[in-house]
C-alpha positions as a printed Julia matrix, in Angstrom:
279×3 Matrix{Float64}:
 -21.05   -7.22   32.22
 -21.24   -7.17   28.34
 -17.55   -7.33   26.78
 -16.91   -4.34   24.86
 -17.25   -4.99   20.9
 -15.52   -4.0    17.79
 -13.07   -5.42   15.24
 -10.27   -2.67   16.31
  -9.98    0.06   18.83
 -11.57    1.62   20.76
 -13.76   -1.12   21.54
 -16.88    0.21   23.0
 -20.13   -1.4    24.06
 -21.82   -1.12   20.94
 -18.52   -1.34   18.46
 -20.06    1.82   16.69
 -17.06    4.47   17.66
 -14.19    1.62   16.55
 -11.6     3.17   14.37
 -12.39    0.59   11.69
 -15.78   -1.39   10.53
 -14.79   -5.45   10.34
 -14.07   -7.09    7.04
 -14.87   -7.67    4.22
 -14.61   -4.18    2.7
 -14.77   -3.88   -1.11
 -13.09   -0.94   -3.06
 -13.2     0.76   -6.04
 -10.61    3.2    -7.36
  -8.34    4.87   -9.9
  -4.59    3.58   -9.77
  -1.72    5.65  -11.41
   1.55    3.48  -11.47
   5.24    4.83  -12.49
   7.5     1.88  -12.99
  10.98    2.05  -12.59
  14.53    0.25  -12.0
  16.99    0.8    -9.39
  19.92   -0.89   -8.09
  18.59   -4.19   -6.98
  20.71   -3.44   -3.68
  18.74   -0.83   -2.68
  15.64   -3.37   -2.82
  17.27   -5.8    -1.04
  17.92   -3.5     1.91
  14.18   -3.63    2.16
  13.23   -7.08    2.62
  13.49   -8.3     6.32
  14.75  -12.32    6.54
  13.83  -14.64    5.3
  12.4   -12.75    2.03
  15.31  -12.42   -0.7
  15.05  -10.62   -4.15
  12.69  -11.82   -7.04
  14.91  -14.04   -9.45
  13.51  -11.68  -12.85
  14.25   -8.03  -12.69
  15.18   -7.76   -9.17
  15.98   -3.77   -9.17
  12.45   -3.27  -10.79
  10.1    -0.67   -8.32
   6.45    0.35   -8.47
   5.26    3.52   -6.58
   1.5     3.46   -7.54
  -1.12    6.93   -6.55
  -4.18    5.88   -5.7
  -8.12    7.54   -4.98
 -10.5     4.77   -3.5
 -13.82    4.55   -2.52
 -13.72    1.76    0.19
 -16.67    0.31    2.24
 -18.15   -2.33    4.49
 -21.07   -4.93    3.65
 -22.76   -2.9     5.28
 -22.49   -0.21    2.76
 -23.44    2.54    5.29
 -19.96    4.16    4.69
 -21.23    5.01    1.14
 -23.56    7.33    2.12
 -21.44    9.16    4.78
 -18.5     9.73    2.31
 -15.89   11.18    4.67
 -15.77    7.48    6.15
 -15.03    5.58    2.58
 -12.98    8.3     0.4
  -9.12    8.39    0.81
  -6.0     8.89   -1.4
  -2.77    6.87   -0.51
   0.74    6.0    -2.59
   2.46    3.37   -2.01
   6.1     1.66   -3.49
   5.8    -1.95   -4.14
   8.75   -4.23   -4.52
   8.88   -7.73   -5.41
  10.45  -10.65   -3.2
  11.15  -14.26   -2.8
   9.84  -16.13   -0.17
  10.12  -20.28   -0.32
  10.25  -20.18   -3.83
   7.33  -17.89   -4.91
   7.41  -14.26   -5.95
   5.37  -12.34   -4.21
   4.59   -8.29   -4.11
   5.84   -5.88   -1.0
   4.33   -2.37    0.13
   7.83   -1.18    1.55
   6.09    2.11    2.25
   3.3     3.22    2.35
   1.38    6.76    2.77
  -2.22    7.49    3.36
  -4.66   10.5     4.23
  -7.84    8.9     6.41
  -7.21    7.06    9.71
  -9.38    4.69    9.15
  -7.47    3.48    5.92
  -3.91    3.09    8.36
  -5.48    1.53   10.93
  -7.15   -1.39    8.17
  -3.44   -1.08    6.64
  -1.83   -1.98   10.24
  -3.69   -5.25   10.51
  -2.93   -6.39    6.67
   0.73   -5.24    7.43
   0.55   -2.2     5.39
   3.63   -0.2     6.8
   0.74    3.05    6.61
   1.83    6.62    7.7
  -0.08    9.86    7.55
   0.47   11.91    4.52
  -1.45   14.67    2.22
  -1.78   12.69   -1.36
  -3.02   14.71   -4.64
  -3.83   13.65   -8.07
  -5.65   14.35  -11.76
  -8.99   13.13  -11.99
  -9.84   11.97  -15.97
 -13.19   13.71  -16.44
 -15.98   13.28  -19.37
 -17.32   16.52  -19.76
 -15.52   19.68  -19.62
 -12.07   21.13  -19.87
 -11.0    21.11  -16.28
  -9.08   17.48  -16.25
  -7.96   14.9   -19.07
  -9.51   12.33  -20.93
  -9.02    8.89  -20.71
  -7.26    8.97  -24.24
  -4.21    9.46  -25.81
  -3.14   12.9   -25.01
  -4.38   13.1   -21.25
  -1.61   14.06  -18.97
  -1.93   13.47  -15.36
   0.18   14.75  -12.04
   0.61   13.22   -8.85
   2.2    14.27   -5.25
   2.71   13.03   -2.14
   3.89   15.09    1.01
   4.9    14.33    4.83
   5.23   16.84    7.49
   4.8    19.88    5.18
   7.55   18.32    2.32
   6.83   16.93   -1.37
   8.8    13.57   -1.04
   7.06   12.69   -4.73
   6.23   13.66   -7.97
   5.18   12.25  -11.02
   3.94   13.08  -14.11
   1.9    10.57  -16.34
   0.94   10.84  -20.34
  -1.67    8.58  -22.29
  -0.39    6.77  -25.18
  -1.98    4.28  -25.75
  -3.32    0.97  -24.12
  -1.73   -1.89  -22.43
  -2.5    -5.6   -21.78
  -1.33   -4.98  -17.76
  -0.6    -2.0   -15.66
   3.03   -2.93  -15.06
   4.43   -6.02  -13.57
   5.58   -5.23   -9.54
   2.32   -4.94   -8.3
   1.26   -8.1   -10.16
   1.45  -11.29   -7.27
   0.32  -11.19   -3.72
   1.04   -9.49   -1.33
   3.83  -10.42    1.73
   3.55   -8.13    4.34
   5.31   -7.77    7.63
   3.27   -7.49   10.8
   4.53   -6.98   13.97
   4.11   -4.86   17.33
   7.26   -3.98   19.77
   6.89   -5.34   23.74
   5.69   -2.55   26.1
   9.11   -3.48   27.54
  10.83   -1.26   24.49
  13.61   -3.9    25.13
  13.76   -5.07   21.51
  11.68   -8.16   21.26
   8.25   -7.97   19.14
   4.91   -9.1    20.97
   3.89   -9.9    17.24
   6.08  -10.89   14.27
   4.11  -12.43   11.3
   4.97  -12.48    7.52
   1.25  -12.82    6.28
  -0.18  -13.02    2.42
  -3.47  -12.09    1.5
  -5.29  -11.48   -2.08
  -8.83   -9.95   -3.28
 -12.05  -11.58   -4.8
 -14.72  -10.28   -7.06
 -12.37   -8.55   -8.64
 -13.25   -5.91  -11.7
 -10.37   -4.37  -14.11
 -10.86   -1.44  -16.35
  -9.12   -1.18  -19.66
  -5.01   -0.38  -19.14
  -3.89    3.43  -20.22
  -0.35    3.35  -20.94
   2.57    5.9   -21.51
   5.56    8.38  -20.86
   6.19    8.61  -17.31
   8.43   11.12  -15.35
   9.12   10.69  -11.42
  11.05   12.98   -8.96
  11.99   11.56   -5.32
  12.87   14.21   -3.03
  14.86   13.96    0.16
  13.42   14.66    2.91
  14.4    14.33    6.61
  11.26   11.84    7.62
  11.25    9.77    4.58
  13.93    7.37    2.23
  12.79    7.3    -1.32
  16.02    9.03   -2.21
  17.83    5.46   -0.85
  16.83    4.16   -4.61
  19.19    6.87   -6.16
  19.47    7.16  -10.1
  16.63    5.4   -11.54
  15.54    4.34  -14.94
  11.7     4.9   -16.24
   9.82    1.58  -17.31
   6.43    2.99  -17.87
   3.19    4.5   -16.66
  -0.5     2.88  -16.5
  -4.01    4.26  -15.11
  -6.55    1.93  -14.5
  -9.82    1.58  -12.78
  -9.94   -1.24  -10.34
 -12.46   -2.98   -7.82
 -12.33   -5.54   -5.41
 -12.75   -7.23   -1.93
 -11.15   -8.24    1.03
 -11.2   -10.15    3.78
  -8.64  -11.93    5.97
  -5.39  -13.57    4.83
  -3.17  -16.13    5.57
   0.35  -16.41    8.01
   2.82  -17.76    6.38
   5.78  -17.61    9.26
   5.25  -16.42   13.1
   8.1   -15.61   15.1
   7.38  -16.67   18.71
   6.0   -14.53   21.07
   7.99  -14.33   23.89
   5.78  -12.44   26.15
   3.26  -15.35   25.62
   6.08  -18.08   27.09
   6.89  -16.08   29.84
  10.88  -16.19   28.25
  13.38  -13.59   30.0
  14.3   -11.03   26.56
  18.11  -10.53   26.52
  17.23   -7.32   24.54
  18.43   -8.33   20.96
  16.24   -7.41   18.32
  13.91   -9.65   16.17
């Protein structure tokens, strides 16, 4: 009997109905990032051992709206678009891990399941969310130019509540879009024991970057962000914050697999007794 196939679930005997085509998958998008500063407590309370705060700026946040058109190599997706368009926001934070600085999704919300599940396996901490925001147009009234002037909104809502929104005006231009979302990414993966008895099946700090990547010129300006509390979500945690800036940009690239840096060891692979502490 043939083994069932497919990169994720379900796994099915021709891997067509899995959530999730296998990698690579190359994306192209529009990013709109609000930088700001917080307490650099209230980014430490985000970073599991053994990550510690970035050495420059520690406080400093990113929480970056994004519209992507994502495929396989395939391609097939392309023409089908409800299976490669999907909005998501995410907050980055930076960290220290063995002396390097690397970039953190600490949360993450998206709007296809397809785009979670992918998220899940890169450690992506994905939920479910409804994301909005301004499209720059070329002809026509009915959105903003890429140009000083154009103004831009964003939200983001959970469960039938705003937890975000910001507010973005060109300008001018910029040699970066910011600086948090600017080194690789350390993400956390991990999966609990069916037990529920507080060990993890899978714990893995893993890294991972893109290739063929394409950058479109930097839009900066005046930037204006409200966090809303909420009783399913924590953005409020960062209380008073200060404004760095606001960038657009168009962005493309690819993605594969990545590297693990640290593994935690799986006790339900030794066959070890869990004494129900937490890992």
């Amino acid at each position: 009997m043939a083994e069932p196939r497919g990169l994720m679930y379900p796994r099915t005997p021709t891997g067509a109905g899995s959530i999730l085509p296998g990698p690579p998958w190359h994306y192209s998008g529009e990013m709109l990032t609000v930088e700001f500063r917080t307490d650099p407590a209230n980014v430490a309370e985000l970073l599991p051992g053994p990550l510690e705060l970035a050495d420059d700026d520690p406080g400093a946040v990113a929480i970056i709206w994004a519209e992507w058109q994502s495929c396989s190599d395939s391609f097939e997706e392309l023409l089908d678009p409800a299976r490669s368009q999907y909005k998501e926001v995410f907050v980055v934070v930076r960290c220290k891990y063995e002396g390097a600085t690397y970039s953190r999704a600490a949360y993450i919300w998206v709007d296809k399941d397809f785009a979670m599940a992918r998220g899940h396996i890169q450690g992506y901490p994905k939920k479910m969310a409804d994301v909005w925001m301004t499209r720059p147009v070329t002809i026509g009234k009915a959105g903003p130019r890429l140009e000083p002037g154009g103004r831009f909104g964003a939200t983001v809502s959970t469960w039938g509540r705003r937890i975000a929104d910001a507010r973005f005006t060109i300008t001018g231009t910029a040699d970066s879009a910011g600086f948090v979302n600017g080194h690789p990414m350390l993400h956390s993966r991990f999966m609990p024991a069916i037990e529920m008895d507080g060990r993890d099946s899978l714990s893995e700090l893993v890294t991972m970057g893109g290739h063929d990547v394409e950058l479109g010129p930097v839009y900066s300006g005046d930037a204006e962000l409200v966090l809303h509390e909420t009783p399913t979500e924590e953005l409020t945690r960062f209380g008073d914050i200060e404004i760095i800036g606001g960038f657009y940009r168009q962005v493309g690239n690819s993605m594969g697999g990545g590297t693990t840096v640290h593994a935690e060891p799986n006790p339900m692979a030794s066959g070890a007794a869990g004494d129900g502490a937490g890992s």
